[in-house]
C-alpha positions as CSV (number, residue, x, y, z in Angstrom):
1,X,0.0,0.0,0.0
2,X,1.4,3.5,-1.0
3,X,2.1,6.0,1.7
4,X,-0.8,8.0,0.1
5,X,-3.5,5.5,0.4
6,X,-2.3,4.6,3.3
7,X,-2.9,8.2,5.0
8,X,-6.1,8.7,3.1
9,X,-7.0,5.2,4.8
10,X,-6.2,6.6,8.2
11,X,-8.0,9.9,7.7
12,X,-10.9,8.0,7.2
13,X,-11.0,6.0,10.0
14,X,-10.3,9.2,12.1
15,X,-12.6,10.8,10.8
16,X,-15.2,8.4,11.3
17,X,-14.1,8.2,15.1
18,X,-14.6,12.1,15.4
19,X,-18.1,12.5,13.4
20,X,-19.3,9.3,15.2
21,X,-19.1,11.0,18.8
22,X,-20.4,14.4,17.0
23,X,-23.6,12.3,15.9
24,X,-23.6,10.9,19.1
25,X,-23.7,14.1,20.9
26,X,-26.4,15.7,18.1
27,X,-28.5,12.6,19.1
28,X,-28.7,13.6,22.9
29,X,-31.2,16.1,23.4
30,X,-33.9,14.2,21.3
31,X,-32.8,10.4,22.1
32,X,-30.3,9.3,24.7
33,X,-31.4,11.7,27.1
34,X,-34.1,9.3,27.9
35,X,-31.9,6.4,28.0
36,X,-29.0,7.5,30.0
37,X,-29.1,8.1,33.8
38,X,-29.0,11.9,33.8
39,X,-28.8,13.1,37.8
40,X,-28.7,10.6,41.1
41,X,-30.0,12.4,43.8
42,X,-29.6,9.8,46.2
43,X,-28.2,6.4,46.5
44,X,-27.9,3.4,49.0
45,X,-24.4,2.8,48.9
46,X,-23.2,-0.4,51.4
47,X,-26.5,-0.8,52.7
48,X,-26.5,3.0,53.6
49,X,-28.4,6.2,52.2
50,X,-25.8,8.3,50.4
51,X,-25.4,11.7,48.4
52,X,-23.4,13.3,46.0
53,X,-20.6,13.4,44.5
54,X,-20.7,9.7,43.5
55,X,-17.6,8.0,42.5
56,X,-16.8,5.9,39.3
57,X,-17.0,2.9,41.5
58,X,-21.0,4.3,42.8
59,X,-22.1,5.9,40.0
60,X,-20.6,4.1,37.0
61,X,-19.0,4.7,34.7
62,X,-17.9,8.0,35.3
63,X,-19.5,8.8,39.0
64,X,-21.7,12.2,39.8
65,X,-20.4,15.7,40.4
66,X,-21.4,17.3,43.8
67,X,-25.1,18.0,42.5
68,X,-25.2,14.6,41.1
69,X,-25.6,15.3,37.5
70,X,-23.7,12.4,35.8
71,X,-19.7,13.1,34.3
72,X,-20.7,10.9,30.9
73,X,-24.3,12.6,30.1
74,X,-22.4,16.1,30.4
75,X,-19.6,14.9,28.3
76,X,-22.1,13.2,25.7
77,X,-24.1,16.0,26.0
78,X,-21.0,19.0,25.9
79,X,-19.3,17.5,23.3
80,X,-20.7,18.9,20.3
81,X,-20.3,22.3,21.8
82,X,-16.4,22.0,22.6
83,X,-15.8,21.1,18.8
84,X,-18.6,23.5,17.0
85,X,-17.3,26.4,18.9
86,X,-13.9,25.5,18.4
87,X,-14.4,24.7,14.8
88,X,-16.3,27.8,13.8
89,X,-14.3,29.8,15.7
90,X,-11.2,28.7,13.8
91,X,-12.7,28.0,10.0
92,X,-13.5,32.1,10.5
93,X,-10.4,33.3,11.9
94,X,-8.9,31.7,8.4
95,X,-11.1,32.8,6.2
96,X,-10.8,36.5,7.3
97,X,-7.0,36.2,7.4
98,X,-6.9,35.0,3.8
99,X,-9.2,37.7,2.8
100,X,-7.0,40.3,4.6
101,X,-4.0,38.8,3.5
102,X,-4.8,38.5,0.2
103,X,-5.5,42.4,-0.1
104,X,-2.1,43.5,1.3
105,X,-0.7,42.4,-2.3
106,X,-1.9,45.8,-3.4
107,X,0.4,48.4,-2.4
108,X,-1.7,50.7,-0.5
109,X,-3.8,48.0,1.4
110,X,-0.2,46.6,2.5
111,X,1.2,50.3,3.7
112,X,-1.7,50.7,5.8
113,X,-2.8,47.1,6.8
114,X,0.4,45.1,8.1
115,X,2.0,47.9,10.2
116,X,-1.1,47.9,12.3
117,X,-1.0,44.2,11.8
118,X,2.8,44.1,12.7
119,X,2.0,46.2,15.6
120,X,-1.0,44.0,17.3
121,X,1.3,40.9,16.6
122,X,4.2,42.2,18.8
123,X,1.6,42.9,21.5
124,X,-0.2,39.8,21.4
125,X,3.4,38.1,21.6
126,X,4.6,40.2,24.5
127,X,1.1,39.9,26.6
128,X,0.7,36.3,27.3
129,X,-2.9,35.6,25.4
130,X,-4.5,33.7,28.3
131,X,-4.2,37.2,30.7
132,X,-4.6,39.2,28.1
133,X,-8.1,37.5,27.6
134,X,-8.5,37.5,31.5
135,X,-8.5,41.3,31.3
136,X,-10.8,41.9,28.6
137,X,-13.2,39.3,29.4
138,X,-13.0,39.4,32.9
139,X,-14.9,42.2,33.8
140,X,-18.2,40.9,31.8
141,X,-18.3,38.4,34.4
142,X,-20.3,39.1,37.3
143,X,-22.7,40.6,34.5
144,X,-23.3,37.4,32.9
145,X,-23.3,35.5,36.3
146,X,-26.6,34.1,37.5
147,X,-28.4,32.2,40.2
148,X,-30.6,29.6,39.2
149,X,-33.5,31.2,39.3
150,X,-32.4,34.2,36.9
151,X,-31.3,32.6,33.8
152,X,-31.5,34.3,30.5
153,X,-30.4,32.9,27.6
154,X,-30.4,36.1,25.3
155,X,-27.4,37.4,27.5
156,X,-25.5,34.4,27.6
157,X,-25.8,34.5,23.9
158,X,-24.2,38.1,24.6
159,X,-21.3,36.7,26.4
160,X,-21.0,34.0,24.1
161,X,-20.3,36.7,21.4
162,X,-18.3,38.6,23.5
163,X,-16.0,35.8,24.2
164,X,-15.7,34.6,20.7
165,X,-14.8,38.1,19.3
166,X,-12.2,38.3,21.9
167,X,-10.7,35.4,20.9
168,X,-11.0,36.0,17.1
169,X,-9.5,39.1,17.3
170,X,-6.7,37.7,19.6
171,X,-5.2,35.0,17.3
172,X,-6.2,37.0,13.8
173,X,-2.9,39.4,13.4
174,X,-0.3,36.4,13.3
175,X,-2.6,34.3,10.9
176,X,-2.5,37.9,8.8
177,X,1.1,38.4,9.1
178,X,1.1,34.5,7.9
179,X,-0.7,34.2,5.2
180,X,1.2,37.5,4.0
181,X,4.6,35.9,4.2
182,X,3.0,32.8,1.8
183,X,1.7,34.9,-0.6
184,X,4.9,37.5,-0.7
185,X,7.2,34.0,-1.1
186,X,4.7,32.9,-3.6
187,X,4.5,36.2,-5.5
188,X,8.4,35.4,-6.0
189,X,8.5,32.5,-8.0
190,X,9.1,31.8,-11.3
191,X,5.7,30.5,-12.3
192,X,3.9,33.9,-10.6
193,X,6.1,35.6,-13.4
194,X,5.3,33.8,-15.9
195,X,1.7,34.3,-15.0
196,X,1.4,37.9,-14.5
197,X,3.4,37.7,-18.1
198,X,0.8,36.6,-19.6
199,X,-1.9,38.5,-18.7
200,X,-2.7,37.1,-15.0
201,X,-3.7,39.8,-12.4
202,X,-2.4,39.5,-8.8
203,X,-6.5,38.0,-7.6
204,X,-6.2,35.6,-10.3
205,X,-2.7,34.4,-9.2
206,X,-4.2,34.1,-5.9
207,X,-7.4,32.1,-7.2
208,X,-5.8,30.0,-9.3
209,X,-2.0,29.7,-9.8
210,X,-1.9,29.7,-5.7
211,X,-4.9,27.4,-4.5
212,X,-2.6,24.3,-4.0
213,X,-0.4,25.7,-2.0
214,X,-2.9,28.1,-0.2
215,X,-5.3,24.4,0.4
216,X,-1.9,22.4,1.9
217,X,-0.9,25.7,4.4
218,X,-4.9,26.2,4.8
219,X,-5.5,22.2,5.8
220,X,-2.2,22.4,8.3
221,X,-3.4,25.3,9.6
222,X,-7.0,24.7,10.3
223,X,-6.4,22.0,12.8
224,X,-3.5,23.9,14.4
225,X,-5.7,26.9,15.2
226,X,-8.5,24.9,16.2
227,X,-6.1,23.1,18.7
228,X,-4.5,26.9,20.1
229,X,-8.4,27.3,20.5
230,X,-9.2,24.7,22.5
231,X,-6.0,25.2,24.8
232,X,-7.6,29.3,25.3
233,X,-10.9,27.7,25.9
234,X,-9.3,25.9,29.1
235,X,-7.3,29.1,30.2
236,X,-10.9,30.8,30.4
237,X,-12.5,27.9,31.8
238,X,-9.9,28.1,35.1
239,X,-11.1,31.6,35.9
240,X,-14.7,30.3,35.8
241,X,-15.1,32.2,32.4
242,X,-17.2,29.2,30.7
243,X,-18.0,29.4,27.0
244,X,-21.6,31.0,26.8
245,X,-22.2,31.4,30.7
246,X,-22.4,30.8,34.0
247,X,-24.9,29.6,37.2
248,X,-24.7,29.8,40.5
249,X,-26.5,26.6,42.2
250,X,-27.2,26.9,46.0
251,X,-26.1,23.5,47.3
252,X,-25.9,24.1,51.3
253,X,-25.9,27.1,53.1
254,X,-23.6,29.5,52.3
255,X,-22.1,27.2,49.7
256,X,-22.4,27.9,45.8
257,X,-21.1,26.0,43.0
258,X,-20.7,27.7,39.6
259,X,-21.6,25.4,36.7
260,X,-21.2,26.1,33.5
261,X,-24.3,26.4,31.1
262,X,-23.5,24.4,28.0
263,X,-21.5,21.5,29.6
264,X,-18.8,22.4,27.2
265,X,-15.8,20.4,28.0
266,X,-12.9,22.9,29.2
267,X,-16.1,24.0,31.8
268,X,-16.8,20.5,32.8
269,X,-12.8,21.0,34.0
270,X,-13.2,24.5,35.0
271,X,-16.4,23.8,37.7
272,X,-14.5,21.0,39.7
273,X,-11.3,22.3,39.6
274,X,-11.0,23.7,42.8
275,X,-12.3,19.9,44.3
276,X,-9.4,17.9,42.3
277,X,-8.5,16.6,45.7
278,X,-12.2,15.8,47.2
279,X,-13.7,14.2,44.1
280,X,-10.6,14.5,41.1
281,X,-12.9,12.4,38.7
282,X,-15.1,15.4,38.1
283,X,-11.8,17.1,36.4
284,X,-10.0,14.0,35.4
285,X,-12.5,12.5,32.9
286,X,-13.4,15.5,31.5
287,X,-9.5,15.8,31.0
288,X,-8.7,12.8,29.6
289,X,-11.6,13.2,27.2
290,X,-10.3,16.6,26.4
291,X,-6.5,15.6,25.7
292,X,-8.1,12.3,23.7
293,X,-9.4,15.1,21.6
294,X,-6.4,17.0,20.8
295,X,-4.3,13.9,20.3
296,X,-6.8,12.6,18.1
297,X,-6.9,16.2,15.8
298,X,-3.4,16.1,15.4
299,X,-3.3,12.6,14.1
300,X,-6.0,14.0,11.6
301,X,-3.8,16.9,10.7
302,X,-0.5,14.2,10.9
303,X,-2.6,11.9,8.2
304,X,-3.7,15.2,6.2
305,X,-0.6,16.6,5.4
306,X,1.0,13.1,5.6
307,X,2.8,12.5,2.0
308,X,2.7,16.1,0.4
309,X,6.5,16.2,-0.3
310,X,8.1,19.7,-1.3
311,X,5.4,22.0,-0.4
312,X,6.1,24.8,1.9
313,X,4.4,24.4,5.2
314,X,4.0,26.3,8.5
């Protein structure tokens, strides 16, 4: 078997594996909501009455959190929201920088576009990103924070937006700056001469004479970014900053526990973090799942770009 079949056979299978657990996760709400065990308020444990948090070994197979909602309905459930997010998140963070990237081949797009580019680059490189999104997100919080009895979806919508723009606009000037560097090193070849020699203008270079090279850079990069993504979404997560909101459930009194609303993964991990000693399955699992899904995007990215000899990749 050539190595090319080879890696389009493993792509496949990947692939398979990843839209699998994304139909599974699609199927929740209207199906296997009614099948699986959703919350155990109670449980006789050794012939004695017991609460939450249940353990692996109580509750199986992934035990309760302290409320006693169950670690593999939210992870079923919050799955399709980690990679969605993630994904759209990244697909537009491309598509703008190849649409910015791709005007600074004119002359007076580039003299006013890439200094200010240039200039948000160096500061997103000097200001680590996960504080830098701490103090512009940060201060939306206790305005998007609610108690249980106070939820409104319009504003977590809000905050969802807000977060998301933050983020785009975060990780867009080096994607610019990238792109640029392609196309300038592209624009330099002997076959963009030849081109532009006969008659070629500098879009249809970009259109045509460029889209191989552009697809391979654009495949590697797509998974890259949506990895970076998901590593920011876990930054956020630890300063109880979940993806589209929080609640505040009353469990005892003078105790609250801040969940977050979409049981995206990195806020499964971001709720029990502070009770990795008490009950470490409620951040473990969520982990492991979490990690199983980076490792398994970068053997999709490994088996996407696997073969393409002599191209110029980032």
């Amino acid at each position: 078997m050539s190595e090319q079949k080879r890696n389009k056979k493993i792509l496949w299978i990947l692939c398979s594996i990843l839209f699998s657990f994304l139909l599974l996760s699609f199927l929740y709400e209207p199906v296997l909501s009614d099948l699986f065990t959703i919350r155990v308020n109670k449980a006789v444990i050794d012939g004695q009455l017991a609460y939450p948090p249940f353990s692996p070994l109580e509750v199986r197979p992934f035990g309760t959190d302290i409320l006693g909602f169950t670690i593999f309905a939210k992870i079923i459930q919050g799955f399709k929201y980690t990679f969605l997010i993630g994904l759209f998140l990244s697909v537009f963070q491309i598509l703008i920088s190849l649409l910015l990237s791709s005007l600074t081949i004119y002359k007076p797009v580039k003299a006013v576009l890439m200094p200010m580019i240039s200039y948000f680059d160096k500061l997103f490189t000097l200001v680590p990103k996960p504080f830098l999104l701490l103090l512009v997100i940060g201060p939306y919080y206790q305005a998007m924070l609610f108690n249980a009895e106070d939820v409104q979806p319009a504003v977590n919508l809000i905050f969802l937006f807000i977060q998301l723009l933050v983020l785009f606009l975060v990780g867009l000037p080096s994607l610019v700056k990238l792109y640029h560097n392609e196309l300038a090193y592209l624009l330099r070849q002997d076959f963009a001469d030849a081109s532009q020699n006969l008659g070629r203008s500098n879009f249809g270079l970009i259109r045509y004479s460029f889209r191989p090279q552009l697809l391979i850079l654009t495949s590697n990069l797509l998974i890259k970014v949506l990895i970076q993504n998901l590593s920011l979404f876990i930054y956020l997560a630890y300063f109880n900053l979940y993806l589209g909101g929080s609640l505040v459930m009353k469990i005892d009194v003078g105790i609250h526990y801040t969940v977050t609303l979409s049981n995206e993964w990195s806020g499964l991990i971001g709720q029990s973090i502070n009770r990795l000693a008490s009950t470490p399955w409620t951040v473990l699992i969520p982990l492991i799942f979490y990690s199983g899904l980076i490792l398994l995007l970068n053997a999709i990215k490994r088996a996407l770009v696997g073969g393409m000899k002599n191209q110029r990749l980032y």
